[in-house]
GUKEDREN-293476 format. One line per field, with one value per residue: residue in three letters; chain; x, y negated, z negated of N, C-alpha, C in turn. Coordinates in nm, 4 decimals, m for minus. Atoms other than C-alpha are relative to their C-alpha. Layout:
r: c(ALA  ...) $
c: c(A  ...) $
n.X: c(X  ...) $
n.Y: c(Y  ...) $
n.Z: c(Z  ...) $
ca.X: c(X  ...) $
ca.Y: c(Y  ...) $
ca.Z: c(Z  ...) $
c.X: c(X  ...) $
c.Y: c(Y  ...) $
c.Z: c(Z  ...) $
This chain:
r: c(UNK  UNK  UNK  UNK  UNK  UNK  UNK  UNK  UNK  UNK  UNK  UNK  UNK  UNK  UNK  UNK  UNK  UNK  UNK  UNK  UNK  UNK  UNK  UNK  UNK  UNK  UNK  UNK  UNK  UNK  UNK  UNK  UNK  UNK  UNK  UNK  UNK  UNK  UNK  UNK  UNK  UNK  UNK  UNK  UNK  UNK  UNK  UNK  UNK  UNK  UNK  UNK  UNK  UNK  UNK  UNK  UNK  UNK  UNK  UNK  UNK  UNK  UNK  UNK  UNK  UNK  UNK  UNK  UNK  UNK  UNK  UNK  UNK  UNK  UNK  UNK  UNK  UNK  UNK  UNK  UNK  UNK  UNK  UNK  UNK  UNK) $
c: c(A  A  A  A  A  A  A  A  A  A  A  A  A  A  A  A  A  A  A  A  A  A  A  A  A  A  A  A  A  A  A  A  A  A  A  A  A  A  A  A  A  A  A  A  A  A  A  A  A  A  A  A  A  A  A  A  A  A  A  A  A  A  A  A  A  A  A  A  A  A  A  A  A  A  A  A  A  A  A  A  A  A  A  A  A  A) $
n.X: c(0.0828  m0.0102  m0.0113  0.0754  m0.0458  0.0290  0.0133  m0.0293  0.0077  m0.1552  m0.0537  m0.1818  m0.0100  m0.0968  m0.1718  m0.0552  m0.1761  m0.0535  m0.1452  m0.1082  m0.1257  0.0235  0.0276  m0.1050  0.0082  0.0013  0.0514  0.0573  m0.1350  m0.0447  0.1328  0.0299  m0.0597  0.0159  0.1169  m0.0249  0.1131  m0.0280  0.0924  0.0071  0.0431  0.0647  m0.0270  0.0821  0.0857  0.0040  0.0764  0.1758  0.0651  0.0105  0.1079  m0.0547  m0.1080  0.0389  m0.0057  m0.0955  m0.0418  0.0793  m0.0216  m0.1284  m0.0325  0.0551  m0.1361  m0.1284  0.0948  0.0176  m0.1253  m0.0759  0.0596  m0.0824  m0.1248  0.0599  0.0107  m0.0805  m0.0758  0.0114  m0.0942  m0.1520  m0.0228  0.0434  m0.1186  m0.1921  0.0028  0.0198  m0.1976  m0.0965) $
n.Y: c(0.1165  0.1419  0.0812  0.1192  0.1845  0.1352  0.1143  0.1398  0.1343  0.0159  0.1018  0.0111  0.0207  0.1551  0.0264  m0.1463  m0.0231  m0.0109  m0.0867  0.0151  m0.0773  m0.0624  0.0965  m0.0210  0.1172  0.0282  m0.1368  0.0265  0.0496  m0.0361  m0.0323  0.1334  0.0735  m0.0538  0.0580  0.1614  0.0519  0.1472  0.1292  0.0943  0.0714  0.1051  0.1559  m0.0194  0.0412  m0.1224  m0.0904  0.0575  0.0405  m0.1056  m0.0522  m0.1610  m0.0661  m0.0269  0.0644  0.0669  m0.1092  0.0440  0.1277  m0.0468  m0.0818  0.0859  0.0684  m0.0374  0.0027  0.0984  m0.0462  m0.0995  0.0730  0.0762  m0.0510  m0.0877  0.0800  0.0725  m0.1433  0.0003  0.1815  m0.0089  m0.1048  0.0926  0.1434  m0.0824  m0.0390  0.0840  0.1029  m0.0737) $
n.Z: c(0.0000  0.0328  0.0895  m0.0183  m0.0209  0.0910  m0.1047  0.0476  m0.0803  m0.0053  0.0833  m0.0088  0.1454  0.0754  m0.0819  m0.0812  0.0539  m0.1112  0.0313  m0.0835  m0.0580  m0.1071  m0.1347  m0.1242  m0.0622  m0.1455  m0.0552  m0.0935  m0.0504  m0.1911  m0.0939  m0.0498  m0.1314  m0.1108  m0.0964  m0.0417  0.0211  m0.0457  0.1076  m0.0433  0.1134  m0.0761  0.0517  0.0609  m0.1133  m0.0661  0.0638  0.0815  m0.1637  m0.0706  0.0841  m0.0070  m0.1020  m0.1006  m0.1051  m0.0507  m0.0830  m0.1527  m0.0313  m0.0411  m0.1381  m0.1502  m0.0689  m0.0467  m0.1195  m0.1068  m0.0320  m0.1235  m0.1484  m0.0520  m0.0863  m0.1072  m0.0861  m0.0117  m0.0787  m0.1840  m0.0408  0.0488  m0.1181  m0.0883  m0.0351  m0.0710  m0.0910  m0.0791  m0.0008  m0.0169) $
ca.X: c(0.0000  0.1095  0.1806  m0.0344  0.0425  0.0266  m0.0491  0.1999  0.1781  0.5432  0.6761  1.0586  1.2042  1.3715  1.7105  1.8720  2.2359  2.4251  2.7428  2.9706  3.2763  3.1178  3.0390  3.2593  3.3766  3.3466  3.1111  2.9364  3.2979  3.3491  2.9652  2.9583  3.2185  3.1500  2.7938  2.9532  2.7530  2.7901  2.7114  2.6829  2.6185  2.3923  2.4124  2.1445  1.9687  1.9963  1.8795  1.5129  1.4685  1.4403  1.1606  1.3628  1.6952  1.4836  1.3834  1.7459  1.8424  1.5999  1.7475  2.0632  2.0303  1.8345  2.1424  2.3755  2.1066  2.0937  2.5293  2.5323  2.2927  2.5199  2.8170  2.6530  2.5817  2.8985  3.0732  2.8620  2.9697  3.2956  3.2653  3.0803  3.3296  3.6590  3.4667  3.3898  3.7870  3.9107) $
ca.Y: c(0.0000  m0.3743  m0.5776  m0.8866  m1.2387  m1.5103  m1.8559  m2.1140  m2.4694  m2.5260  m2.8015  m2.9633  m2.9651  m3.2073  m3.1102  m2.8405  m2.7141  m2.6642  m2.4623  m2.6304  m2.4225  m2.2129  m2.4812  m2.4485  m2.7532  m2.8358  m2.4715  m2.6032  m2.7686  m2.5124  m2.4738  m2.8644  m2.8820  m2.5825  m2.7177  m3.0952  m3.2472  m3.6665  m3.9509  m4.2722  m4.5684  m4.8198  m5.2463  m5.2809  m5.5373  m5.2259  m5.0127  m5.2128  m5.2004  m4.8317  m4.6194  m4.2673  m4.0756  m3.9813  m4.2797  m4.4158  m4.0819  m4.1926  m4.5214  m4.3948  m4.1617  m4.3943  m4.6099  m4.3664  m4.2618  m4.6079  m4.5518  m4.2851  m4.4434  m4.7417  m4.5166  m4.3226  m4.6022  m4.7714  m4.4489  m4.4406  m4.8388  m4.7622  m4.4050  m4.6196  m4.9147  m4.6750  m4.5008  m4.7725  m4.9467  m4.6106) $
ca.Z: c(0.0000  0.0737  m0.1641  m0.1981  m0.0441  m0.2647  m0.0641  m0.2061  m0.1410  m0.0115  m0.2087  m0.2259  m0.5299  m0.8012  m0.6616  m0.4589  m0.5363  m0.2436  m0.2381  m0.0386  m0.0529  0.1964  0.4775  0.7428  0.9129  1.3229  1.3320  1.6060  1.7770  2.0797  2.1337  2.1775  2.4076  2.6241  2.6983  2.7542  2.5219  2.5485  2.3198  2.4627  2.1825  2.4165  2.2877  2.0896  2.3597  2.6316  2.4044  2.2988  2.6984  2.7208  2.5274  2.4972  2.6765  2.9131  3.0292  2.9982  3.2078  3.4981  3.4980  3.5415  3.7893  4.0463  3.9839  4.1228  4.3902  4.5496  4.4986  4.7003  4.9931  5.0049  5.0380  5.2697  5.4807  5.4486  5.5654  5.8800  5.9794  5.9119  6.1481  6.4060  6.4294  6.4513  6.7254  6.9195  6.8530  6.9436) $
c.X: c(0.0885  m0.0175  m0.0564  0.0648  m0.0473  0.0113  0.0360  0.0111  0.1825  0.0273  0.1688  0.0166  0.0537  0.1137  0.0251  0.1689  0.0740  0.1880  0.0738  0.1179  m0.0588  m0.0446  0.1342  0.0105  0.0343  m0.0756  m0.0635  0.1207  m0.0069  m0.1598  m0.0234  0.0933  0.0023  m0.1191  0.0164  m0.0700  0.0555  m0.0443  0.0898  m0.0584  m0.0468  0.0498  m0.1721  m0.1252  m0.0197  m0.0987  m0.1927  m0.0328  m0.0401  m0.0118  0.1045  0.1314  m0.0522  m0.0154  0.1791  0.0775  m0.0464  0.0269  0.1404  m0.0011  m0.0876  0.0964  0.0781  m0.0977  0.0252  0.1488  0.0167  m0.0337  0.0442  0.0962  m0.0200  0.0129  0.1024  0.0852  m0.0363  0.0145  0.0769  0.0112  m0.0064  0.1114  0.1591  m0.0436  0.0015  0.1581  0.0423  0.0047) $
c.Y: c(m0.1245  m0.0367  m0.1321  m0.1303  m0.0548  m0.1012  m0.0732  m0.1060  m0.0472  m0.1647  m0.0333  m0.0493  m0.0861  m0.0005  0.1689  0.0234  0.0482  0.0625  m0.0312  0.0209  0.0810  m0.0703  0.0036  m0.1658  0.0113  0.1356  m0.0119  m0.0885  0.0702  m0.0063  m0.1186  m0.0027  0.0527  m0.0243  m0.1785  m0.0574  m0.1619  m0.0762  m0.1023  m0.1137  m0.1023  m0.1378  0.0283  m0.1155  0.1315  0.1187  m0.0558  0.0254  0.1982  0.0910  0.1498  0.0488  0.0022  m0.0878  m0.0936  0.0846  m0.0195  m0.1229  m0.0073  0.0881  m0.0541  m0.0908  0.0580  0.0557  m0.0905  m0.0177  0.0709  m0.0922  m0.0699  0.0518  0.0495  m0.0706  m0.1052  0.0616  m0.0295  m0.0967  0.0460  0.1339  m0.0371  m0.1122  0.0800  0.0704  m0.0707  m0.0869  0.1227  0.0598) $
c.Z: c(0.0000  m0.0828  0.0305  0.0173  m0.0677  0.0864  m0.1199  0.0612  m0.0287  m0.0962  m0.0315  m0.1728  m0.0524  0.0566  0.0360  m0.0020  0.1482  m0.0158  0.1114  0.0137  0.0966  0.1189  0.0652  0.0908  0.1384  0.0189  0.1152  0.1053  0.1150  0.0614  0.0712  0.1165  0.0661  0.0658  0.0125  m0.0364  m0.0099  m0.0772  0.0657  m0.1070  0.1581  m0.1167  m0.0435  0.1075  0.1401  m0.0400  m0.0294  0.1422  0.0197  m0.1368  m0.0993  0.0577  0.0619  0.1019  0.0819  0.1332  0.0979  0.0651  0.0702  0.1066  0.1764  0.0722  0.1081  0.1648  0.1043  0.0250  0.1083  0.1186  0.0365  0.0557  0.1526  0.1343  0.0511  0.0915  0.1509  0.0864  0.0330  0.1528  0.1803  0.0391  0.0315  0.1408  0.1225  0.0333  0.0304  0.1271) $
C-alpha cells in the first residue's frame, strides 16, 4: 500500500544554510564557451529604446542585412566598371 500524500503549502524559510565548501567555481565555464555564449552591456539610452533581446536581435540583424545588400551592390559596380575598362 502507498503511503499517503500530505499537501503542504510550500513556504521559504527564516534562513537556509548553504554549504559552500562544496560549490565548485566556473562549473558552467566550458559549457559557456563551447555554446559561444555573449554579453553585450547596451548604454542605458539604447537600451530604454528596445523592449527585450529579441527585439534588440531583430534590430541587429536587419542592420547587417541592409550591410550585405550594399556590399553586394557595391561588388557588382565595381565588377561592371573593370569590365567595361578592361
Amino acid at each position: 500500500m502507498k503511503p499517503k500524500r500530505t499537501h503542504h503549502v510550500a513556504q521559504m524559510r527564516a534562513q537556509y544554510d548553504f554549504d559552500y565548501s562544496k560549490a565548485v567555481r566556473g562549473k558552467y565555464y566550458k559549457q559557456l564557451l563551447a555554446e559561444g555564449s555573449n554579453v553585450v552591456v547596451l548604454d542605458r539610452d539604447i537600451a530604454k529604446a528596445f523592449p527585450n533581446s529579441a527585439a534588440v536581435n531583430k534590430a541587429l540583424r536587419s542592420v547587417l542585412q541592409a550591410k550585405r545588400r550594399r556590399l553586394t551592390a557595391r561588388t557588382i559596380r565595381t565588377r561592371a566598371k573593370t569590365a567595361r575598362a578592361g
